[in-house]
N, C-alpha and C positions, 0 to 999 in steps of 0.2 A: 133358679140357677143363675149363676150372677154371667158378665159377659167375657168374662176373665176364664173361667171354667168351660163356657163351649168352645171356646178357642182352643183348649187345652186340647178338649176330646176330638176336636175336629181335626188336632194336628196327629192325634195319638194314631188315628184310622190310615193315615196316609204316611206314616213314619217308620221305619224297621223299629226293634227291639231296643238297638243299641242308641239310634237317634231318640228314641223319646226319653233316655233315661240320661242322655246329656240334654236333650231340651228342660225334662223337669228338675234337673239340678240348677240349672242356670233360671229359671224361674223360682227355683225355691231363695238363691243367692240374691235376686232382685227384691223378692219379696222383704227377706230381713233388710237390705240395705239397701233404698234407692238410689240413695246418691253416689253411691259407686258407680252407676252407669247412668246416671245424668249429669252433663255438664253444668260447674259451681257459674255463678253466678259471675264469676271474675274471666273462669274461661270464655264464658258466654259474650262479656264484653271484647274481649280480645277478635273477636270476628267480627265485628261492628266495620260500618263502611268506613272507612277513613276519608277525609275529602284533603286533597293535595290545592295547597294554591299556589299557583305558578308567583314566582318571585319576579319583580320587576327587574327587567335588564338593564344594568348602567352602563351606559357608552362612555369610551372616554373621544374627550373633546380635543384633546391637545396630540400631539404626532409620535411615534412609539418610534423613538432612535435606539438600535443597538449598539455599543460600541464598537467599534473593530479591533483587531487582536495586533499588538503593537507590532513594528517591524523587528528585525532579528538585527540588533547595532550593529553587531561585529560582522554583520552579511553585506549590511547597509556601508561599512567602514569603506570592507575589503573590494568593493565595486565602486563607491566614490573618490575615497582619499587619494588611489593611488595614481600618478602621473605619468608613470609609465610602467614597461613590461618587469624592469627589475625592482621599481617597487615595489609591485605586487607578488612579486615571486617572492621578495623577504618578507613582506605582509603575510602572507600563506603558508611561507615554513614548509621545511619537508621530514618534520620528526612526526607525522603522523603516521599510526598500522596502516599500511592498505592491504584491502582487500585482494583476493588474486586475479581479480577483472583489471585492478588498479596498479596492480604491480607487474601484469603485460604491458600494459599500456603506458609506465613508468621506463621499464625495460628499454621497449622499441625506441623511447627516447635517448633512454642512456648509452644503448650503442650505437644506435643509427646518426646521432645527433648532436652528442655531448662537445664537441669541439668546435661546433654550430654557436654563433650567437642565439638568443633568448628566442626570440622572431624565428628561427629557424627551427630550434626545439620543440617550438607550439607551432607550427605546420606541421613536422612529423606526428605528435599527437594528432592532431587535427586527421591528416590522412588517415590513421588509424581509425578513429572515432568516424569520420565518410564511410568510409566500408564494411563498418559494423552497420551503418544504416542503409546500404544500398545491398540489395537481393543480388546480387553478382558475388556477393563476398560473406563470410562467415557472419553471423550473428551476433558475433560476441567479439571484446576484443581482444580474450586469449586467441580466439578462433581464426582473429585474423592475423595476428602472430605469427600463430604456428604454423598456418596454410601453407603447405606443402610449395618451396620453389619462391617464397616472396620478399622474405627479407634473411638475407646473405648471411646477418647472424648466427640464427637458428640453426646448430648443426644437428643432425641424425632426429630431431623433434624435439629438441632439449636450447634450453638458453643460459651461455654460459654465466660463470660466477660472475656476480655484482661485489664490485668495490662497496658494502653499504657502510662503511665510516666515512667517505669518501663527499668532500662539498658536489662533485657531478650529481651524483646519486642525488644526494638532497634537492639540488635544483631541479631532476628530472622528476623526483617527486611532486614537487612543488607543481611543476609545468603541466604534469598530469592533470593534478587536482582543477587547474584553471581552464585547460581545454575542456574536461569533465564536466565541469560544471558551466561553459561559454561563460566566463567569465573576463575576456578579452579578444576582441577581431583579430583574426588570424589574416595574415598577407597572402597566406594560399587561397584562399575561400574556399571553393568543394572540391579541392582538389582530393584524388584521389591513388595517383599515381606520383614516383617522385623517381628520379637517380641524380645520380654525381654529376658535375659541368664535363668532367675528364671523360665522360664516356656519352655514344650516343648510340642507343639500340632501337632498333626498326620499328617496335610498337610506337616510339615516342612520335615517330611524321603523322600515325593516326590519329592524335591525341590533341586538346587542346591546352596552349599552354596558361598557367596563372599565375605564375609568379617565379623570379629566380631571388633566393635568399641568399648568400653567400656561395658555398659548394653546389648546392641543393635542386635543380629546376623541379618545375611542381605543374602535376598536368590535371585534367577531369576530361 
């Protein structure tokens, strides 16, 4: 009895009914065709060791410069060219959209200021732009606009109509966009606080003074 046949009967003893009659089908399917469940000769090679060789590293010898990202001209222009404050106001133009951070900030200009030399206009921004960054005062610079009691403007929370065909307008645009971006030293510095020459209210003895622009005195 060959050694292919006790395997069989040795499996048949230890097997249910239904296991030996898929074991001897699947032995009969071996039988007709081995090579159906022997790997070809090609699969065979496919599992061979493969030997990896590391590639040699090339260094480079010379110095890896990136270039830098050119400057922005018209950024470059509008911070060198101009020689003074009304230079760069017409350099800057005020036919730009603003935003409505930009158009409080515009505003406070326009009516706090408009009849203010240039120097005078960009202190009032300026103040506004201080107290957006100082924790005593609103966050923002609608915020410190509207702040309840601060600028005389502002009636009932509302800020009245803007002349915007109006060259004021334009310039307080313009003057926005400059403090916005410190695009010009301001005569006030951190000042914070401001009123009229014609008036003197009792906060002002607390306060220190930075500058008087025309009408305007300027405290922090």
């Amino acid at each position: 009895m060959s050694a292919a046949a006790i395997a069989a009967i040795a499996a048949f003893s230890f097997s249910s009914a239904d296991g030996v009659q898929a074991w001897a089908q699947d032995f009969a399917v071996e039988a007709q065709n081995p090579e159906a469940v022997m790997p070809s000769e090609e699969e065979q090679s496919t599992d061979a060791t493969v030997e990896i060789v590391p590639q040699e590293i090339e260094f480079v010898s010379r110095e890896v410069v990136q270039p830098l990202p050119e400057k922005d001209a018209s950024l470059e222009l509008t911070e060198s060219s101009a020689s003074s404050l009304r230079e760069l106001v017409s350099q800057v133009g005020g036919d730009a959209e603003l935003s409505e951070q930009m158009r409080c900030l515009a505003g406070a200009v326009y009516f706090e200021a408009r009849g203010e030399p240039l120097a005078g206009q960009l202190a009032v921004a300026n103040v506004v732009i201080n107290r957006s960054e100082d924790r005593r005062f609103p966050a923002s610079y609608c915020g410190v606009v509207y702040q309840r009691a601060q600028f005389s403007f502002v009636k009932n929370g509302r800020m009245p109509r803007i002349r915007t065909g109006s060259k004021a307008w334009s310039r307080a645009k313009a003057i926005a966009q400059i403090a916005h971006k410190d695009m010009w030293d301001c005569e006030a510095g951190d000042a914070v606080y401001f009123h009229a020459k014609y008036v003197s209210p009792s906060w002002s003895r607390r306060k220190v003074r930075t500058a008087q622009i025309d009408t305007h005195i300027f405290y922090r």
